[in-house]
N, C-alpha and C positions, 0 to 999 in steps of 0.2 A: 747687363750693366750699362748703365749710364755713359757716352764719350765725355770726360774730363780734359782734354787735351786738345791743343787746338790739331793736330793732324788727328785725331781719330773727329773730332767735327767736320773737320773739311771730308773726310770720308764717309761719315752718315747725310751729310751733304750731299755729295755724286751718288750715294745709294739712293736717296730718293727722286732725284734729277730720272734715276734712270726709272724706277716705278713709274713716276711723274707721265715717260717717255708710253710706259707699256700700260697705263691707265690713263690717258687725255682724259676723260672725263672726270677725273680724280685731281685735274694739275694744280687746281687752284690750292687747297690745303695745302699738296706736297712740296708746292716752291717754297710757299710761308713756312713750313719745318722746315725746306731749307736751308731760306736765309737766316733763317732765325740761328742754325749751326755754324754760317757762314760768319755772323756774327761773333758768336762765341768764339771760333777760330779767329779773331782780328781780320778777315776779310768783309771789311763795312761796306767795299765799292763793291765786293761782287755781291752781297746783299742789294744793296741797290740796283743792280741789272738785272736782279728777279723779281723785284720790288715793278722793276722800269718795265719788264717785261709783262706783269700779270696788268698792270694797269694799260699793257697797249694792246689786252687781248678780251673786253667789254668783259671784266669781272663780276661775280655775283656779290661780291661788297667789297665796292671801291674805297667808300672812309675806312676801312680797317686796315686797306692794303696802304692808303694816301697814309693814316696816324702810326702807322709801323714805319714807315717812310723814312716820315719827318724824323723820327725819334732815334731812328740810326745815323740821318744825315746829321743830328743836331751833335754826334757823338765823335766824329770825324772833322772839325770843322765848318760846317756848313748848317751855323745859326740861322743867318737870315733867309736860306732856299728853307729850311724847316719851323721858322716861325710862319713863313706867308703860305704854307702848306699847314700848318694847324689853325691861322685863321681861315683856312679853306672849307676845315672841316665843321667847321665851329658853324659857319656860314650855311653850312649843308645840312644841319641839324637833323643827323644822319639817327635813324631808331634803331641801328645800332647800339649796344650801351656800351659792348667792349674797347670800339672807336673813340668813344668819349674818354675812359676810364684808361686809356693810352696815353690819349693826347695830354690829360690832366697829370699825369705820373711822369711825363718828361717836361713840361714846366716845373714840377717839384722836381724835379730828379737837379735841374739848374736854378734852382733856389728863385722860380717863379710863383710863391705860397699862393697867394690873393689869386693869378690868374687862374691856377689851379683848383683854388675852390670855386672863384667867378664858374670856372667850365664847368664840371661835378654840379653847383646848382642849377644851372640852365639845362644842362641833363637831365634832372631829377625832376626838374616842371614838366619837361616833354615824356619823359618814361616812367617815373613812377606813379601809376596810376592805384588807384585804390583796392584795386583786386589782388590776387594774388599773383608774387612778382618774378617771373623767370632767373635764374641764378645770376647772370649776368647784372641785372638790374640789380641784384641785391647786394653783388658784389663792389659796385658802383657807389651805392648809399654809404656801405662800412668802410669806402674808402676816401669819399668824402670827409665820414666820420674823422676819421683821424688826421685830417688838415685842419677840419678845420679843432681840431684838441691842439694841434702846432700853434695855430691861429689865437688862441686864446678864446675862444668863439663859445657865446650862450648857445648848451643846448637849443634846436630848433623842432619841428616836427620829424622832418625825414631822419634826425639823430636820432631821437626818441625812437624810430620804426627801423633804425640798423643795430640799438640796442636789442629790441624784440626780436632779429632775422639773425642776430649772433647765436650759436650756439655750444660758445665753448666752452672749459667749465673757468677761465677768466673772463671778465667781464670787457668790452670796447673803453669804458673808461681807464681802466689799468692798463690796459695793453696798449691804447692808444696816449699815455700821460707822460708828455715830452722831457718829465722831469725824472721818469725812470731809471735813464743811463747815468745819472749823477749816484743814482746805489751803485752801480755797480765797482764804483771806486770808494764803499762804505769800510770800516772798519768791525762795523754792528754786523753779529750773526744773522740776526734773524732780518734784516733789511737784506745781507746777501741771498738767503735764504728764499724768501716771498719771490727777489727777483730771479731765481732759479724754476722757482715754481712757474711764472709768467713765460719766462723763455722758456720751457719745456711744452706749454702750453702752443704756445708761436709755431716753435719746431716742427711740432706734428701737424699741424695746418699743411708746411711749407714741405715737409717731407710727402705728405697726401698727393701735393701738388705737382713735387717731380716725378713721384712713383708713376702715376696714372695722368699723362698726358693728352688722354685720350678715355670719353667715356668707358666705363663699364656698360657693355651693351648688351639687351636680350635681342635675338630675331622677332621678328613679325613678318608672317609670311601672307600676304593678301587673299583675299578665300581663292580665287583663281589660279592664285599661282603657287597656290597648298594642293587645290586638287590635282593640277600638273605633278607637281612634284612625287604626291603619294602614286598617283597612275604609272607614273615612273618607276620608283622605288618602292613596292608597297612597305618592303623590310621598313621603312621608318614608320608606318601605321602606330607602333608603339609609340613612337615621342609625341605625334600627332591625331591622336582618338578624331575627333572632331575638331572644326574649325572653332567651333564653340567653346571647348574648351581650350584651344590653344591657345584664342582671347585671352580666356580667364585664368591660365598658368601668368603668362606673359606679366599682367598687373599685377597677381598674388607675389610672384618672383621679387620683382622691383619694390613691392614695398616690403618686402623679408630682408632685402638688400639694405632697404634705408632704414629700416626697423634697429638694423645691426651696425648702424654707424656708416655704412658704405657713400661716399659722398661722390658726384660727378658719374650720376645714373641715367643711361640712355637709349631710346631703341634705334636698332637698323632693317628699315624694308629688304627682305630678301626673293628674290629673284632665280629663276630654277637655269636659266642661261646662265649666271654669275657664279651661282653653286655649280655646276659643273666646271664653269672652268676654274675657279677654285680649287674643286676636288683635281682637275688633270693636272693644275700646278704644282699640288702635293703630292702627285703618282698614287689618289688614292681613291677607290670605286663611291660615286655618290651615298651610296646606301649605308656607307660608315658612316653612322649616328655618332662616333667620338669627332666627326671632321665639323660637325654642326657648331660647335662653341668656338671654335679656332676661326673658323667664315665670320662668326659675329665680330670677335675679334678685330678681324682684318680690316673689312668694313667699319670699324670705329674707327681704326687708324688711319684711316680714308679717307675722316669726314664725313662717313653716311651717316653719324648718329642723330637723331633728336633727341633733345633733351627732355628728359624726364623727372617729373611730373608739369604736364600742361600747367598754365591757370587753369582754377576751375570754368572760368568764361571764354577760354579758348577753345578750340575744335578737338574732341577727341582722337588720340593719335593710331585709334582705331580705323578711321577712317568712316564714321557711322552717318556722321554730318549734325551728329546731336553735339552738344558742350562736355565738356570733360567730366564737368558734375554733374552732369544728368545722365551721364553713360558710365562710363568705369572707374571713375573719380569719385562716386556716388557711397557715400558710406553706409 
């Protein structure tokens, strides 16, 4: 279960502090769960000295740690240290899309509309490119989308291509139509009705989103460190016939996954040092093939995952050196 309370956040807080401790190479996600608890708990300043902390130690994405920042200090009193920290990031026109899509939701969040969509467009010139668009990026457009419906704003292209990237069974124009909340004080059945229907629809996005904070991940284990692994253990030869085939599980998996609705699908490179010590953390012998989904797991909540499915013009996450759509993205 979920902490709902600010002392059980402060305490999944210190639990990951301490991961954090027994994974260095893991700190960066585990402080951002962190703060993000420390938050939830009403400790905003010690949010910010994990904040203070991951930016004094050359992070691997400084705009998302700088637009989480700004967005808690702005929450605590401290406007203007987190306005001149969002034009920082603005500045830095970071390919990040989630840094964007932060920074644009805590000017709305303080009834900044214009700036907010101003940021979300300048974003969408730099990252949405014509190809097919990482979840991030998509996530990005359909949130534009809906400022600018606040906005009063003519559909544009990129509205038009967050209508297409929606797939729920309400449409961006309903869900996003500022005039919605005025049913919800209807005396008409069927006007309460429709907007039951809408928020049912919302719900389940938003419930998706707490549930699985963290990819749904398959392993991929590099051919090197498969034949390690098998040399080691042959007992797993079942899960893993050939390399070849483990390629071709690995895809088939992922899209059976999206086939059935599963949303926020991702792989994790695994490693036969990591799997052991995995397995000794659990007190459980390598060769238990039930420990093999629980590793992927872990490693998603880690932050090892990539997100899954590439663009087709991106690098296959095979590792093959071909494009996604000419190697296992290939229909």
């Amino acid at each position: 279960m979920r902490p709902d309370t600010p002392a059980a956040h402060t305490t999944e807080a210190e639990r990951l502090l301490r991961t954090a401790a027994q994974y260095p190479g893991d700190r960066e996600p585990l402080y951002l769960q962190a703060a993000a608890h420390r938050e939830l708990a009403g400790d905003r300043e010690g949010a910010t000295a994990l904040y203070d902390a991951l930016l004094a130690s050359d992070p691997a994405n400084p705009h998302l740690i700088r637009a989480l920042k700004a967005a808690n200090l702005w929450e605590y009193g401290h406007e203007a240290e987190a306005r001149a920290i969002i034009e920082g990031v603005r500045r830095a026109k970071p390919t990040d899309a989630t840094a964007w899509e932060i920074t644009a939701e805590t000017l709305e969040a303080h009834d900044e509309l214009e700036e907010a969509e101003s940021t979300l467009t300048e974003a969408a010139a730099l990252l949405a490119s014509p190809e097919d668009l990482p979840h991030a990026t998509q996530s990005l457009l359909i949130t534009r989308h809906r400022i600018r419906r606040m906005l009063a704003r003519e559909h544009d292209a990129w509205d038009v291509r967050a209508d297409r990237l929606h797939t729920g069974t309400v449409g961006l124009d309903e869900l996003h139509d500022p005039k919605r909340l005025w049913s919800l004080g209807s005396s008409d059945p069927a006007e309460l009705q429709a907007e039951i229907a809408r928020l049912r629809s919302e719900l389940g996005t938003y419930r998706t989103a707490l549930s699985r904070p963290f990819p749904v991940a398959v392993l991929h284990w590099p051919e090197r460190e498969l034949d390690e692994l098998l040399a080691a253990y042959p007992e797993l030869e079942a899960e893993y016939p050939t390399y070849r085939a483990h390629l071709t599980d690995i895809e088939a998996s992922l899209r059976e996954l999206a086939a059935a609705g599963t949303p926020n699908l991702g792989i994790v490179r695994a490693t036969v040092p990591s799997y052991e010590a995995f397995a000794a953390s659990e007190s459980t012998h390598p060769s238990n093939a039930d420990l093999l989904p629980q590793y992927a797991t872990t490693l998603a909540a880690r932050g090892r995952a990539t997100a899954w499915p590439p663009a087709r013009t991106a690098e296959c996450w095979c590792g093959s050196g071909r494009t996604y759509g000419e190697c296992h993205g290939a229909e």
